[in-house]
Structures are given as structure tokens and as C-alpha cells.
C-alpha positions in Angstrom: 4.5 -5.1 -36.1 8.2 -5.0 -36.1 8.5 -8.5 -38.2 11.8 -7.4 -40.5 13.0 -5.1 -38.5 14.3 -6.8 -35.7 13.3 -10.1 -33.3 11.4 -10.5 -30.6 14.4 -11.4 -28.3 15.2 -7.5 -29.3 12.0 -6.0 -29.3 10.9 -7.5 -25.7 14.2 -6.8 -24.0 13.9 -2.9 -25.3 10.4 -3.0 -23.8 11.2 -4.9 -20.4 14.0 -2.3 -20.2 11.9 0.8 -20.9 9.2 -0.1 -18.4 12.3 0.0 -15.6 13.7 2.8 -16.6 10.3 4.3 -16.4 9.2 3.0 -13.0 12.6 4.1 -11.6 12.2 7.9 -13.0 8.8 7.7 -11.4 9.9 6.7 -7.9 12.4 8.7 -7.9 10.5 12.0 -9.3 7.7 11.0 -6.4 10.7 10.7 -3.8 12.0 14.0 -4.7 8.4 15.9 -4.8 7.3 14.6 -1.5 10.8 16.1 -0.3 10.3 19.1 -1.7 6.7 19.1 -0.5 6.8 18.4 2.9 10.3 18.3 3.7 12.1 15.3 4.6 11.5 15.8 8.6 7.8 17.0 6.9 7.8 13.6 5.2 8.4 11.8 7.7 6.2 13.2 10.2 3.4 12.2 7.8 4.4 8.7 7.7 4.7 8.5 11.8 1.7 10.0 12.2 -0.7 7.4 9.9 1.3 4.6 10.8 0.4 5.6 14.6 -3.5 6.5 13.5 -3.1 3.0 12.1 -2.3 1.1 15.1 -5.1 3.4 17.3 -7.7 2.0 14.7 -6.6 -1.9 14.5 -6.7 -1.9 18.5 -10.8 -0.4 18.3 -11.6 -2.5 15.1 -9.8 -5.8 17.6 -11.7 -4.4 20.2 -15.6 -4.1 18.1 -14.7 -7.9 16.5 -14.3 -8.8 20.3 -17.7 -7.3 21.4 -19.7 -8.8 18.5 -18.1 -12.0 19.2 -18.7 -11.9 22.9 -22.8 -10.5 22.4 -23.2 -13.4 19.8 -22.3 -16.0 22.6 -24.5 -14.3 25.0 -27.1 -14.7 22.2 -26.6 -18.4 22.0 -26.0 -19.1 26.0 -30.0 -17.3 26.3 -31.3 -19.0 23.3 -30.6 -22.2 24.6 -31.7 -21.6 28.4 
């Protein structure tokens, strides 16, 4: 597409650049919104609050894998007497 016009060293660095500059803008426009949103104590609130919900949930889904495991060995230990 741009074959006279410049060469692909050129054209990929320009692109590889652009995409960074992009991303960053994005992060930091997000960043700033969620500030702005729900405050930085607000923010962070958030972000305790489902990290904690997260660790309440692993401990029942440990707990359910447990039980299933345990009632399938019952299952066997009667099948086989």
C-alpha cells in the first residue's frame, strides 16, 4: 500500500508506535474515569470488596470439590462391599 512512499522498517515502526501511544491514552483515560467515578477511596473500595467476595467464593467452590470428591469415594467404598 505504501510501496514508494516509504519502507516497511518505517511504516511498521509508525504502527508499533501508534498502537502504544493508543493503549497508554486508554489506560490512562480509564484510570482517570474510574477516579472521577468512584473516587479514589471509592475505587478502591470496589477493588477490596471483589477481591474479598473472591476469596469467600474459592473457599465454598474448595469446599463443594471436596464434598463431590469425598461422596464419590463413599460411592466406590459401597459399590465394592
Amino acid at each position: 500500500m505504501l510501496n514508494g512512499v516509504t519502507d516497511s522498517t518505517t511504516a511498521t515502526a509508525y504502527s508499533v508506535a501508534q498502537q502504544l501511544v493508543t493503549t497508554a491514552w486508554s489506560l490512562l483515560f480509564a484510570i482517570v474515569l474510574m477516579v472521577w467515578v468512584f473516587g479514589w477511596s471509592g475505587g478502591e473500595t470496589l477493588v477490596t470488596e471483589s477481591y474479598d467476595e473472591a476469596k469467600v467464593r474459592a473457599v465454598g467452590q474448595k469446599e463443594a470439590r471436596e464434598a463431590r470428591k469425598e461422596a464419590k469415594k463413599a460411592a466406590k467404598h459401597d459399590a465394592a462391599a
